[in-house]
C-alpha positions as CSV (number, residue, x, y, z in Angstrom):
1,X,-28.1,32.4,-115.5
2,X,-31.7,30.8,-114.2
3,X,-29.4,29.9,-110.8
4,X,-26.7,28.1,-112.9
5,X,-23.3,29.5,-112.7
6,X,-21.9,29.6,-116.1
7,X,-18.6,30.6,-117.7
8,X,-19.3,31.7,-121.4
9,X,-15.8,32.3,-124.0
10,X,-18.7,34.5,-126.1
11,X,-16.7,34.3,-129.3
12,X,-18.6,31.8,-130.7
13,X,-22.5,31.6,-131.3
14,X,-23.7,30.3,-128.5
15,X,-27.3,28.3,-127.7
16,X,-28.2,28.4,-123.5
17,X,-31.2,26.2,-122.9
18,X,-33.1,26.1,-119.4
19,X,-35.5,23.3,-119.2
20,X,-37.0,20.6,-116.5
21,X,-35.0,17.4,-116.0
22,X,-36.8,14.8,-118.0
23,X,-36.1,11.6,-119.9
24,X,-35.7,12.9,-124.1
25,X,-34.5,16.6,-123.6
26,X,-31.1,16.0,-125.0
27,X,-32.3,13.5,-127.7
28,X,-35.2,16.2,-128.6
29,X,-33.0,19.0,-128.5
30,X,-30.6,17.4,-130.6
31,X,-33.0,16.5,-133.2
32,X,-33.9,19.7,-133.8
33,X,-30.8,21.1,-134.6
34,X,-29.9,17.9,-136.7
35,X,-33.1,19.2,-138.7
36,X,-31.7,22.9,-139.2
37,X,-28.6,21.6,-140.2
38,X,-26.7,23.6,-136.8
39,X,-24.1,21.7,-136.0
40,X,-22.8,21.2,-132.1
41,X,-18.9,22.5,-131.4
42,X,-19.4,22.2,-128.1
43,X,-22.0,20.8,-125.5
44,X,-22.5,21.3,-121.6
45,X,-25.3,19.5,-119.6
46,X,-25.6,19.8,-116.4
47,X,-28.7,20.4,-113.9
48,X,-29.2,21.5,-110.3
49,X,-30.3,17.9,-109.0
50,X,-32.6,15.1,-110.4
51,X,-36.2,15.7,-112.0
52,X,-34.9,19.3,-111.0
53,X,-33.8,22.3,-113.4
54,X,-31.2,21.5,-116.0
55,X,-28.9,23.8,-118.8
56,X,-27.5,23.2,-121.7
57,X,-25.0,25.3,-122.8
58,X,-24.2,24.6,-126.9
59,X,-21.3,26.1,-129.1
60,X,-22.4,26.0,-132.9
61,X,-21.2,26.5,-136.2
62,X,-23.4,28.3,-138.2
63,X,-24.8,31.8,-136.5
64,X,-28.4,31.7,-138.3
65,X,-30.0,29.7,-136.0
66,X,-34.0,31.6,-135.6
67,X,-35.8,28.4,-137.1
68,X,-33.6,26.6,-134.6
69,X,-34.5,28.6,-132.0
70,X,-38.3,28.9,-132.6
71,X,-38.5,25.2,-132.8
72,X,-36.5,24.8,-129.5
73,X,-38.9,27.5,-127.8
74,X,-42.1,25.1,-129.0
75,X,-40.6,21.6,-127.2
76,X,-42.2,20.3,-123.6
77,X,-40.7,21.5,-120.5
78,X,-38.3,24.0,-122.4
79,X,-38.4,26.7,-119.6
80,X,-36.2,29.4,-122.0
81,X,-33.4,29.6,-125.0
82,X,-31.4,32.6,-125.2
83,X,-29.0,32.8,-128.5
84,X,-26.0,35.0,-128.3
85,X,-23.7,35.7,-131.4
């Protein structure tokens, strides 16, 4: 996905952020979902090399996540969240 190679179980909702490697995106990103009340099972982070392109791949709880995702899609240097059920 985006260049990343990525293995993905699918049987749990599943958050798969792209975005630039920058000071704050994990602390933003977390916040957000602190906010919606989504809570993290499982988090990945990993990017192709410094300041470069970076993924987060995040395993939730609760499978209503659109406010989540709408505020993700609105942060700085967020280059795309995809959502799968």
């Amino acid at each position: 996905m985006n260049g990343f190679k990525i293995s993905l179980s699918m049987g749990t909702p599943t958050l798969i952020i792209v975005h630039q490697d920058v000071p704050g995106m994990i602390a933003k990103v977390t916040n957000i979902l602190s906010e919606t009340n989504t809570n993290i099972g499982t988090m990945t982070v990993t990017r192709e090399s410094k300041g470069e392109n970076a993924i987060m791949i995040m395993e939730v709880d609760d499978p209503q996540v659109e406010d989540t995702v709408k505020k993700l899609k609105q942060l700085p240097n967020i280059d795309s969240v995809n959502y799968f059920e």
